[in-house]
C-alpha positions, -999 to +999 in steps of 0.1 A: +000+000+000+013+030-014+011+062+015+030+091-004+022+101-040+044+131-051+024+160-071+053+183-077+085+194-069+094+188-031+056+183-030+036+153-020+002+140-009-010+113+012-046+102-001-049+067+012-076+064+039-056+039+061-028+062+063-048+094+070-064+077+095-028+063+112-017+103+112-047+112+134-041+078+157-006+090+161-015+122+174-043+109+197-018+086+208+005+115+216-019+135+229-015+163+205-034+190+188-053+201+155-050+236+141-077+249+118-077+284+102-111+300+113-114+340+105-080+342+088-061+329+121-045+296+129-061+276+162-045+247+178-070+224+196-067+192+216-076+165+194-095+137+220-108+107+195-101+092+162-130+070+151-137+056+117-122+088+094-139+114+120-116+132+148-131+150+179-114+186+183-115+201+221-135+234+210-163+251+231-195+260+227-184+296+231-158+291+207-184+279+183-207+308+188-182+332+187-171+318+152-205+308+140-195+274+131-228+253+121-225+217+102-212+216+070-189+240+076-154+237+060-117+245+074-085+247+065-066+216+087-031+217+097-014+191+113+027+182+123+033+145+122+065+129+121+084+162+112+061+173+086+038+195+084+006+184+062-026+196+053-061+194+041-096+205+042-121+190+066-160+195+073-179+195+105-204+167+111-215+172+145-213+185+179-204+158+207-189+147+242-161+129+250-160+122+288-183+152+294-164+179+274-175+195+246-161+186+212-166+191+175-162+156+148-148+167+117-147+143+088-112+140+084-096+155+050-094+127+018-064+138+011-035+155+032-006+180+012+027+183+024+062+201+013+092+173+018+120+198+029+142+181-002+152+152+013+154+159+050+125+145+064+119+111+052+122+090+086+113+105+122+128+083+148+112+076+178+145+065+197+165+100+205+191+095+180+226+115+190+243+140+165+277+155+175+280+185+151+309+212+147+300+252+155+312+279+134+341+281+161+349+247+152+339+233+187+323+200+191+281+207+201+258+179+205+217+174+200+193+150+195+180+142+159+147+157+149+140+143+113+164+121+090+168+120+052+185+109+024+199+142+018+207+152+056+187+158+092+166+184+108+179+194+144+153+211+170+163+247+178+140+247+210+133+227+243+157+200+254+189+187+235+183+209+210+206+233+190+221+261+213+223+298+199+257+305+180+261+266+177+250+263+137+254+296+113+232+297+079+252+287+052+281+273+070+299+241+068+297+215+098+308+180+103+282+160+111+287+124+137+254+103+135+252+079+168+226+055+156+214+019+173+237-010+178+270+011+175+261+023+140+280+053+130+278+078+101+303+108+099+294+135+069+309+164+057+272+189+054+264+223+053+234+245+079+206+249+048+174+256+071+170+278+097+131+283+104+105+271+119+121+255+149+142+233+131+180+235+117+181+219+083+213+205+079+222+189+044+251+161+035+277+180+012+298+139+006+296+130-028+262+108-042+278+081-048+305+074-018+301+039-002+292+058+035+259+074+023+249+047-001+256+025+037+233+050+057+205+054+027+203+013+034+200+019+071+175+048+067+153+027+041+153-007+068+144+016+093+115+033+076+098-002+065+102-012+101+087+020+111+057+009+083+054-026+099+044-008+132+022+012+119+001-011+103+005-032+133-010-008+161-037+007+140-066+005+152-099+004+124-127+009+151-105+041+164-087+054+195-091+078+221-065+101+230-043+092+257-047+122+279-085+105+285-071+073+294-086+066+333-049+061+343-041+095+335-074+111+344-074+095+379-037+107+393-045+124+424-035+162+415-011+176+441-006+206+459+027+225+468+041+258+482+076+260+470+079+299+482+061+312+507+057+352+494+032+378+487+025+382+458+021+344+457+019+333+416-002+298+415+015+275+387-009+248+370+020+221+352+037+188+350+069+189+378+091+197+371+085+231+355+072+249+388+098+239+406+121+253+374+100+289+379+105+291+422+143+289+412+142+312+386+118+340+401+112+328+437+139+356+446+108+381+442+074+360+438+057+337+455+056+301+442+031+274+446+025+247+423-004+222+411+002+190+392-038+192+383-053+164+365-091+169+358-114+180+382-127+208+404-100+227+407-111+258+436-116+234+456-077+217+454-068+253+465-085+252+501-048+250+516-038+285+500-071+304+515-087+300+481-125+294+489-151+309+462-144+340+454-120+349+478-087+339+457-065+346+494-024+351+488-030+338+446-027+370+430-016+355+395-020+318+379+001+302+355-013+277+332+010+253+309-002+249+275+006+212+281-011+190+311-017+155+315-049+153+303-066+180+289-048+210+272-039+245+289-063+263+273-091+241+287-082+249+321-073+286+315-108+289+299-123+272+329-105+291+353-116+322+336-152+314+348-143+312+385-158+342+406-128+363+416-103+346+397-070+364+398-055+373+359-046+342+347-012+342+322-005+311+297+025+295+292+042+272+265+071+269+239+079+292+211+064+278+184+035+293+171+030+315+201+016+345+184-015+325+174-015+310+211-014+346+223-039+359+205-062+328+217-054+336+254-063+371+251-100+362+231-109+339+262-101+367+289-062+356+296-040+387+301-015+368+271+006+340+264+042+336+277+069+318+261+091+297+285+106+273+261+137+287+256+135+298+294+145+333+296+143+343+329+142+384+323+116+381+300+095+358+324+102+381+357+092+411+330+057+390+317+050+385+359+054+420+366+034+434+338+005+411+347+002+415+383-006+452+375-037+442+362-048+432+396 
């Protein structure tokens, strides 16, 4: 079964059902989100359920007033799966509930467009592949592998072993070390090509036909049609829910700490470790408590800081992460936002696309969305300040 089907140059288009379909399974299965242009703007949102060619988007009935969206309706769908970013044109069917929370099924696109970044996104491994790279000063750098292709690799510039700033210049020669499985090594001569959109697109400059890339295009091949082999193994035709719903994840008890005891106190809403990462980095002049929350009423977790109603106590500012276990930020910030009282409330997440995350904070109420991955600690004591004066 064919997948891909190029169209044009560095252009091709996945229009077999079964693979559609295993795109939005993957992204249930990671948890991750949908964007659809509505109004000329790009929205990310949760996506909770694949089910036979239909996927169930996180939006509110608010939402869905405030954009008039009826059945029938078409969008503009853009989704990032394995590295690439693809996209099509789905229709709403109806209006649901998963698990009590409001949702709208689109039929999912019949066919899915996508740009293949000549040659350097072919194979996105799901073991964190090592490359040991050389800077512009010639000094041996290191960061996990994004993307592979047959023409060279894609490296993250953001979040954890990624590319550091100063480490890869545009246009520049680099040596590039591949640490692949089972010892497997692959040293190339390449040249920084890309450097957009969160990624550093770095392409091989050996010749076509030396024995070490024709060596590595045979690993890269065997490791795509093992890659296939899974894929046709875990999909499932009756559908999946998104893992953030499983009950194992719904169900962990959400917990509750202080880290510094300050006025103004700012409430964080993450995953550990990031509010501990914020009391080091601002505890100095704020208050920090944090809240590994789940699902759930969430005032009444706060009881133990005073918060009761609409008397919010020492919480003069909350911080919600984009990302949770098992719903998204925005879900929570939107609830939140609801809550008698309720202090300003800032969201947080990484770079990418933050302008269009900003400008969906500030429509629900939020006072804007802060960027802490990179972690700039200026910037995030600046964004604290500014929105405490709102109080």
């Amino acid at each position: 079964m064919s997948k891909h089907h190029p169209v044009s140059k560095h252009v091709f288009q996945v229009d077999d059902l079964a693979a559609i379909r295993m795109v939005f399974q993957r992204l249930c299965r990671a948890g991750g989100e949908v964007h659809l242009q509505i109004d000329g703007k790009d929205w990310a949102f949760p996506i909770f359920e694949e089910v036979e060619g239909r996927v169930m988007l996180g939006i509110t009935e608010a939402e869905r007033n405030k954009w008039k969206m009826g059945i029938g309706d078409h969008y503009r769908l853009t989704v990032f799966d394995r590295g690439r970013k693809l996209q099509g044109t789905c229709e709403v069917a109806e209006f649901v509930k998963v698990e009590e929370t409001p949702c709208v099924a689109m039929e999912q696109p019949r066919v899915l467009k996508g740009r293949d970044n000549r040659g350097l996104v072919d194979f996105i491994p799901e073991k964190p592949y090592r490359a040991v790279f050389t800077s512009p000063a010639m000094d041996f750098c290191e960061a996990r592998i994004k993307t592979m292709g047959s023409e060279g690799i894609q490296l993250p510039l953001y979040g954890e072993n990624s590319v550091k700033e100063g480490q890869l210049k545009l246009d520049t020669p680099t040596t590039l070390e591949l640490a692949l499985e089972l010892g497997t090594k692959f040293v190339f001569p390449a040249n920084t090509e890309i450097m957009e959109e969160g990624v550093a697109g770095i392409r091989f400059t050996v010749k076509h036909d030396s024995q070490e890339l024709r060596d590595y295009r045979h690993w890269l091949s065997d490791a795509r049609n093992a890659q296939d082999r899974k894929d046709r193994e875990v999909f499932r035709s009756g559908g999946i829910r998104a893992e953030r719903r499983k009950g194992a994840v719904i169900n962990v008890q959400p917990t509750l700490q202080v880290l510094v005891e300050k006025d103004p106190l700012v409430l964080i809403i993450s995953e550990p470790p990031f509010s501990q990462r914020m009391a080091e980095a601002v505890g100095r002049k704020f208050g920090v408590a944090g809240l590994d929350y789940a699902r759930g009423e969430l005032v009444s977790l706060l009881k133990p800081l005073g918060v009761e109603g609409a008397d919010w106590g020492p919480v003069k500012l909350v911080l919600v992460h984009q990302r949770l276990k098992s719903m998204s930020g925005m879900e929570v910030a939107a609830k939140l936002l609801t809550e008698p009282g309720c202090p300003p409330v800032l969201v947080v997440g990484p770079e990418e696309a933050a302008e269009t995350k900003r400008e969906r904070a500030l429509a629900m109420g939020a006072v804007g969305f802060l960027v802490v991955d990179p972690f700039k600690i200026l910037a995030v004591i600046q964004a604290l300040d500014q929105a405490l004066k709102t109080v």
